[in-house]
Structures are given as structure tokens and as C-alpha cells.
C-alpha positions as CSV (number, residue, x, y, z in Angstrom):
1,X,59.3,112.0,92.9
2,X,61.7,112.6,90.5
3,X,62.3,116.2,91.6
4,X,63.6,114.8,94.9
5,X,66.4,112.6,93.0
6,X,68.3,115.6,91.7
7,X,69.6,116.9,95.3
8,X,71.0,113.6,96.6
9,X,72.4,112.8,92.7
10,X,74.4,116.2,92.8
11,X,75.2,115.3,96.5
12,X,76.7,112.0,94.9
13,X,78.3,113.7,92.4
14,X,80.3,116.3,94.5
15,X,80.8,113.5,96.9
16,X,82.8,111.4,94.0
17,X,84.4,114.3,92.3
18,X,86.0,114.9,95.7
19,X,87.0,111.5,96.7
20,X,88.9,112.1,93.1
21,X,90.4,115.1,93.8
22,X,91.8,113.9,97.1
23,X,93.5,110.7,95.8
24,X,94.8,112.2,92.7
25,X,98.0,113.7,94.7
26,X,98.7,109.9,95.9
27,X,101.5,108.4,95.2
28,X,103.2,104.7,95.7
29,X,105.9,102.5,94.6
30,X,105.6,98.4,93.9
31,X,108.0,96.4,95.2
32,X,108.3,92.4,94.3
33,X,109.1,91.2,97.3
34,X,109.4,87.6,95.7
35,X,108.8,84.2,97.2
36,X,110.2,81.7,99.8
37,X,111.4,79.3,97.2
38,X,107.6,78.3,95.7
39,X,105.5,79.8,93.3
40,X,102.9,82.2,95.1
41,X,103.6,84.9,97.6
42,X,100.0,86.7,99.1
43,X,100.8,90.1,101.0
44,X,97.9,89.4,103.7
45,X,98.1,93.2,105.7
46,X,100.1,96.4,105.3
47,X,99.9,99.0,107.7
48,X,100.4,102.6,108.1
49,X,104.8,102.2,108.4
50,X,105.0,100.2,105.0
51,X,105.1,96.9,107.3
52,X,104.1,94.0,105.2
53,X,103.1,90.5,106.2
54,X,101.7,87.5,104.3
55,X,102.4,83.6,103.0
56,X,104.6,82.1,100.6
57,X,105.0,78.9,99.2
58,X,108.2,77.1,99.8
59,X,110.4,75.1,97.7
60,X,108.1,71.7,99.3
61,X,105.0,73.6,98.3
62,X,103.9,74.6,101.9
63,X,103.3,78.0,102.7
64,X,105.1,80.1,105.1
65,X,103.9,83.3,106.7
66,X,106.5,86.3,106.2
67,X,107.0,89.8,107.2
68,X,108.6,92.6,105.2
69,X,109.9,95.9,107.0
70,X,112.6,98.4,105.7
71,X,113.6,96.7,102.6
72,X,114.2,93.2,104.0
């Protein structure tokens, strides 16, 4: 049984060491994109463009959804 582990662990292995090698030439920035007057912002989605949306608390303490595109 044991002899039968050894494929599908190198299989694993090769699988990780190129999942590695593929995200090692990523690169990104953080922006703090702030809040709407509160305490807590939450970026909900981000797509493919940089395109941000999300909540933010307010100055009353309700949230407000936001987007974020192109610096503003």
C-alpha cells in the first residue's frame, strides 16, 4: 500500500512547486482607499480591471456600499 503513495505524493509535490513558480513573478500594489467618514471599510469584490466595490461605515455608523475605479 505504501508503494502506491509515492506516485500521487511526487504528483503533489511537482503540482505545488509549480503553483510556486507561477505566482512568484506576481506582482501588486496596496492602496488604502480609506473610509466614508466611520471606522471600517470591507472591499467586498475586485475584478479583472482593478474595479473595487465594498461597504463603509459612515460618520452615523451605517454602512454604505462604494466602488473604486481609476484612482477615485
Amino acid at each position: 500500500m505504501s508503494g502506491n503513495r509515492i506516485p500521487w505524493m511526487v504528483t503533489c509535490l511537482a503540482a505545488m512547486a509549480i503553483h510556486v513558480a507561477v505566482w512568484a513573478d506576481v506582482q501588486y500594489a496596496i492602496t488604502d482607499l480609506g473610509s466614508l467618514g466611520g471606522g471600517r471599510s470591507e472591499a467586498m469584490a475586485i475584478n479583472n480591471l482593478g474595479e473595487i466595490v465594498g461597504t463603509s461605515s459612515n460618520a452615523a455608523g451605517t454602512f454604505d456600499a462604494f466602488s473604486y475605479a481609476n484612482g477615485s
